[in-house]
C-alpha positions in Angstrom: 3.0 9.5 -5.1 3.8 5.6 -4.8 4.1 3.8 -1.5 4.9 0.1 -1.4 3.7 -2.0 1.7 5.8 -4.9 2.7 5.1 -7.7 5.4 1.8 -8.0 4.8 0.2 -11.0 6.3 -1.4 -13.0 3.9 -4.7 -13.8 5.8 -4.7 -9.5 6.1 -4.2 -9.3 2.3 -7.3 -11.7 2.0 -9.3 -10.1 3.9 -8.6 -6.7 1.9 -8.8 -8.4 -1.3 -12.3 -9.7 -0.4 -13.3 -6.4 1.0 -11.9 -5.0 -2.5 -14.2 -6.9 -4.7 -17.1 -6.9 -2.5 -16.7 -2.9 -2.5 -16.4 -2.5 -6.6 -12.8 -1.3 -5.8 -9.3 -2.5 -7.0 -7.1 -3.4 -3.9 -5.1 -0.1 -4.4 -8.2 1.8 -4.1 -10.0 -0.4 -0.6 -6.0 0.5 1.2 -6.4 4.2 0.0 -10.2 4.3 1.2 -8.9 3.1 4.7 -6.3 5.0 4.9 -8.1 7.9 4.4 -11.0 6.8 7.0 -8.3 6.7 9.3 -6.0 9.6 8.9 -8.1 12.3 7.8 -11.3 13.0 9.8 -14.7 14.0 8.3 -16.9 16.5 9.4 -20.3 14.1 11.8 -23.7 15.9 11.2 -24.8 15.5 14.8 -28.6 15.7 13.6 -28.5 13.5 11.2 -26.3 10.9 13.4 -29.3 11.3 16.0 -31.4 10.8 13.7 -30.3 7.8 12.3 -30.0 6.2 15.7 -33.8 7.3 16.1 -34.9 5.7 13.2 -33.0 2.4 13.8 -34.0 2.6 17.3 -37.7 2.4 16.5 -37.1 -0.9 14.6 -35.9 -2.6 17.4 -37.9 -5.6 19.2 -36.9 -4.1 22.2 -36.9 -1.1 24.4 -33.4 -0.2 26.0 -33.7 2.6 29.1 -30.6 3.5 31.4 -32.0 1.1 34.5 -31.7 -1.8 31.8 -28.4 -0.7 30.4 -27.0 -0.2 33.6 -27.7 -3.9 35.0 -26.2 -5.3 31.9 -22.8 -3.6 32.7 -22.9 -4.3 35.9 -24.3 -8.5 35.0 -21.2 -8.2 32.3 -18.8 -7.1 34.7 -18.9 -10.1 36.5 
């Protein structure tokens, strides 16, 4: 099945194009990958998602708790 897309800003089309290349992918293939990341919804492994955040947590310079969190919403709120 072909589908043509029309009005396509050019900075957008840059930006795809770029994405394209940087990805090993013909531009055809970076809109089909999108469109499929958007429209059809894959199954998260909530282990491994938790983790991953564990892992990439323990890297981190600093140590975020709730009481910390919690100030900077309020301090952003502002």
């Amino acid at each position: 099945m072909n589908i043509t897309i029309k009005d396509i800003s050019e900075k957008l089309h840059t930006v795809l194009r770029t994405q394209a290349e940087e990805n090993g992918r013909s531009l055809n293939k970076q809109i089909l990958y999108y469109l499929s990341k958007a429209c059809i919804p894959s199954k998260v492994d909530r282990e491994e998602l938790l983790n991953s955040i564990r892992t990439r947590r323990k890297t981190l310079e600093i140590h975020i708790d709730d009481e910390s969190l919690n100030m900077a919403k309020r301090k952003g709120r502002k």
